[in-house]
C-alpha positions in Angstrom: 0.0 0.0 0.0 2.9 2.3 0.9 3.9 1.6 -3.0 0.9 2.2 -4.8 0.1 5.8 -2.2 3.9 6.7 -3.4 2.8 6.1 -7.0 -0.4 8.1 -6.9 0.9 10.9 -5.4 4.1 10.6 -8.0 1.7 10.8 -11.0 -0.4 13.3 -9.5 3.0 15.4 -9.4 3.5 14.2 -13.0 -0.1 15.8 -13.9 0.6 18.7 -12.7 3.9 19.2 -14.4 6.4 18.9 -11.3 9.1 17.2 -13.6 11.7 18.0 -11.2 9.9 16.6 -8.0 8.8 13.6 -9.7 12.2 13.0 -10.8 14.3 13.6 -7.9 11.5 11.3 -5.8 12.3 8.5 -8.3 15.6 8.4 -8.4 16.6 6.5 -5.3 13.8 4.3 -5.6 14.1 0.2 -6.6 10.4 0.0 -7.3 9.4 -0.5 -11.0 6.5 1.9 -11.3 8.1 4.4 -9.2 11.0 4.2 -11.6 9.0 4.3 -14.5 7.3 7.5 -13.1 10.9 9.0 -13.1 11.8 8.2 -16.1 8.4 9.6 -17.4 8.8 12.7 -15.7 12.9 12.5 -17.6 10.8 12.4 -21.0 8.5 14.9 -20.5 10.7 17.8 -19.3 11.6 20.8 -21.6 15.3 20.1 -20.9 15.2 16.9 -22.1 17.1 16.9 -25.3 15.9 14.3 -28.4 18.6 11.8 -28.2 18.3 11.7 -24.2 14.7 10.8 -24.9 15.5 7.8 -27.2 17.9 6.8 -24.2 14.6 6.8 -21.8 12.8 5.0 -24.3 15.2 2.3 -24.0 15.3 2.6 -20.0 11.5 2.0 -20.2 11.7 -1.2 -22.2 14.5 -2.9 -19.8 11.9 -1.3 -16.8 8.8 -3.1 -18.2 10.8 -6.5 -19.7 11.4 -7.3 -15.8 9.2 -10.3 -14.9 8.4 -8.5 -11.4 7.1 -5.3 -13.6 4.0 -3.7 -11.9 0.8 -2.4 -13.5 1.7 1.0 -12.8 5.1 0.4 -14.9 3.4 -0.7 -17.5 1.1 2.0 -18.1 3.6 4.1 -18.0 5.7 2.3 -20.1 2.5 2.5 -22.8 1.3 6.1 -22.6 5.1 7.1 -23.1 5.5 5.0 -25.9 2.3 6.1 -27.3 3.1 10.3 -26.8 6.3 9.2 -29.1 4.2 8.4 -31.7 6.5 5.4 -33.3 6.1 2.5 -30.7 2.6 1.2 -30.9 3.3 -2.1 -30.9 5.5 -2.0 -28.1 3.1 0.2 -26.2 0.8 -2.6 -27.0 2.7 -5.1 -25.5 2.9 -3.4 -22.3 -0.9 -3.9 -21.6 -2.8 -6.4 -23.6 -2.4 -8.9 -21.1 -3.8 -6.5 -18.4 -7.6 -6.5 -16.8 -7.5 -3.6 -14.5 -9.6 -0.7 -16.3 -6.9 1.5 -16.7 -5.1 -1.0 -18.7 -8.2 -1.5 -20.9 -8.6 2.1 -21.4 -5.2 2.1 -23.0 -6.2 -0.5 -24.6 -8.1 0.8 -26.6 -6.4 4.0 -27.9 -4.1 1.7 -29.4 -6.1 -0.5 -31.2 -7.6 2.7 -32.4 -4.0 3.7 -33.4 -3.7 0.6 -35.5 -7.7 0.7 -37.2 -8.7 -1.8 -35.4 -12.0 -0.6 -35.0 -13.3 -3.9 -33.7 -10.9 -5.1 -31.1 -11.3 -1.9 -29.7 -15.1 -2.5 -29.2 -14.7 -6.0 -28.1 -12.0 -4.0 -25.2 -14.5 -1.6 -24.5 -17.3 -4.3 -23.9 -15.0 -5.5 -21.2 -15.1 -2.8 -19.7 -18.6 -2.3 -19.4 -19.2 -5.6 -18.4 -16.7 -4.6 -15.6 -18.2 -0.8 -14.7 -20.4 0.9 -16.9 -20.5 3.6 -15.4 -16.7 4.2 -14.7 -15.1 7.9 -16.3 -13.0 5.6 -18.1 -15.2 3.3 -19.8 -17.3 7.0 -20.5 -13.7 8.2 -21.8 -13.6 5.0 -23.7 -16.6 4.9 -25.4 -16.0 8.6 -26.3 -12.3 7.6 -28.4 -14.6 4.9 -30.1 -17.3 7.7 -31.0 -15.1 10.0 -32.6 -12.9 7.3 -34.5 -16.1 6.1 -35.9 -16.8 9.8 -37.6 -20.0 12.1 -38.1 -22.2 9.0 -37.2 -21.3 9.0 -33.5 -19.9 12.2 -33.2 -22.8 13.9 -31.6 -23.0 10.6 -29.0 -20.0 11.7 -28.5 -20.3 15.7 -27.7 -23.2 14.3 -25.6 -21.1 12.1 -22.9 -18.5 14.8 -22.9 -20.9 17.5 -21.7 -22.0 15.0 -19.2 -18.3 14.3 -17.9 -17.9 18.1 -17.6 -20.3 18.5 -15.7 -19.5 16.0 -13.0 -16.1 16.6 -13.0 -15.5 20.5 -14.4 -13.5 21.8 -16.9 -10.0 20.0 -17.8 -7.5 20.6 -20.7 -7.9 17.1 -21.5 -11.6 17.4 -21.2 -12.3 20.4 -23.4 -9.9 18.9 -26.0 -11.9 15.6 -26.3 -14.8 17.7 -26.6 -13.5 20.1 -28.8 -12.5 16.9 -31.1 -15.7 15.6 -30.6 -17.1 18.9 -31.9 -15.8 19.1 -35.1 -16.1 15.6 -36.1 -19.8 16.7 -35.5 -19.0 19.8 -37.6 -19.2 22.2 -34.8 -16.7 24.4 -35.6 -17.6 27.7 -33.5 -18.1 25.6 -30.5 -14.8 23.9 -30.7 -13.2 26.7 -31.0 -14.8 28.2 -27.9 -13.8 24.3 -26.2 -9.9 25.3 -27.3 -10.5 28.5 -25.8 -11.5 27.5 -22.9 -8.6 24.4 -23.0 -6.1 27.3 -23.5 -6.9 28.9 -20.2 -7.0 26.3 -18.4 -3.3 25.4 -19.4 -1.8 25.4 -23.1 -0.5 22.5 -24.3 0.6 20.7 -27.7 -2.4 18.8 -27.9 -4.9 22.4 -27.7 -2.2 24.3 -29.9 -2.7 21.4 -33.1 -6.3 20.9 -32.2 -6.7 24.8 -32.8 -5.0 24.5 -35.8 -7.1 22.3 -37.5 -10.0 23.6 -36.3 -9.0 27.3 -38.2 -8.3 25.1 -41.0 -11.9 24.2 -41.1 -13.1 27.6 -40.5 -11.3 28.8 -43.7 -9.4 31.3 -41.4 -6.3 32.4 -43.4 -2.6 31.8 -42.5 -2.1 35.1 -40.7 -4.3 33.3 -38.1 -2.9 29.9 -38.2 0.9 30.4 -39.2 1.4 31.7 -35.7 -0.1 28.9 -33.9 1.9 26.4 -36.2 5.4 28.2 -35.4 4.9 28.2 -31.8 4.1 24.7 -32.0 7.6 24.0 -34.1 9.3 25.8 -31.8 7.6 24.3 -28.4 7.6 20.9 -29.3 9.7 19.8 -31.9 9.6 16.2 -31.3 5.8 16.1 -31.5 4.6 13.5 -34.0 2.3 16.2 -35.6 5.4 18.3 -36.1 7.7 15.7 -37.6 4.8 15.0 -39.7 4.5 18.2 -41.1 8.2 18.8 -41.6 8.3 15.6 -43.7 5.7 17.1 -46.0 7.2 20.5 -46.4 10.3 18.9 -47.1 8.7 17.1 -49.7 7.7 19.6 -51.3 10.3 21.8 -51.2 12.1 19.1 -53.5 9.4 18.8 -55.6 9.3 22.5 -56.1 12.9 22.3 -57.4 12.3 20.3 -60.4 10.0 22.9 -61.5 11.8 25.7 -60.9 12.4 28.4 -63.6 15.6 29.8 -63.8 16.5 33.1 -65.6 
């Protein structure tokens, strides 16, 4: 019990952004999910340069190949793997095997991540067998909603203006629901969600969310060039920005070949 309160109150740090505490808390310790914690709150640090990330990434793995690896290792093991956007299998292999709901949950985001639509609805039906009722069986369903487009978007927008109001206004919150929005074609309100996300606490997810949801709007690039640069410069390593470098690059070498010289 002494573990898992020492966990809790880790992550709660790590929600909060106290990289530092969370860090030197974990260094000393032998436990798995308190070192994973650490090595979580390594990763998501602004002065964590890219190739000391990729060294983390590797940490993580010989963490969660342990036999003796705890749930909470594993999880964090997954999510990390997940945020960099290369390693869904491995994040997969973290947590297939698990049954607690917060391994399900995961779950499920990564079967989305592969288009498996239906393994992810056969997950979630665990989970409802288990609590129906549970926030993440509500979260859940909501992922499932939104992957499945316009047809379930507004079932969607629904059980996230339910979660709100039990549980108040969250940057995650008002970002599902701002996704949950447009995929409904509300436009204006997501935009007032992102809004709303940015005051509770700008992050990358609220910064690319906003700029697809100007895109949308047909709002020109003296609106949305500013939001993309900040993004660049913020978080490089973000799998929407590596992305989008890989398609300017491309064509900025296709742009070549049709050059006209003088």
């Amino acid at each position: 019990l002494k573990v898992e309160r020492e966990e809790f109150a880790l992550r709660s740090l790590l929600g909060l952004k106290k990289y530092e505490k969370v860090i030197s808390e974990a260094d000393s310790s032998l436990e798995p999910g308190i070192k994973a914690l650490g090595l979580r709150a390594k990763y998501d640090s602004p002065s964590t340069s890219e190739a000391s990330k990729l060294s983390i990434l590797s940490e993580l793995q010989a963490v969660v190949s342990d036999p003796s690896v705890s749930a909470t290792a594993q999880l964090v093991a997954a999510q990390t793997f997940l945020s960099h956007g290369e390693m869904t299998k491995e994040a997969l292999q973290c947590v297939h095997l698990g049954t607690s709901m917060e391994h399900l949950a995961i779950t499920v985001q990564i079967y989305l991540r592969m288009d498996r639509l239906d393994l992810a609805k056969q997950t979630l039906e665990t989970m409802k067998q288990a609590d129906e009722e549970a926030v993440l069986t509500q979260l859940a369903s909501v992922y499932i909603h939104v992957y499945s487009g316009r047809s379930g978007a507004l079932d969607a927008v629904h059980l996230m203006s339910s979660l709100s109001e039990q549980y108040g206004a969250s940057t995650m919150l008002l970002n599902l629901m701002a996704v949950a929005q447009m995929t409904a074609g509300q436009y204006a309100e997501a935009e007032n969600s992102l809004n709303d996300a940015v005051a509770e606490g700008e992050d990358v997810d609220t910064l690319v969310n906003m700029i697809v949801c100007y895109q949308q709007q047909g709002k020109t690039m003296s609106v949305i060039a500013p939001v993309i640069e900040k993004v660049k410069a913020a978080y490089p390593s973000h799998p929407f920005v590596q992305g989008l470098l890989r398609v300017e690059g491309a064509f900025e070498r296709e742009s070549l070949k049709y050059k006209v010289t003088a």
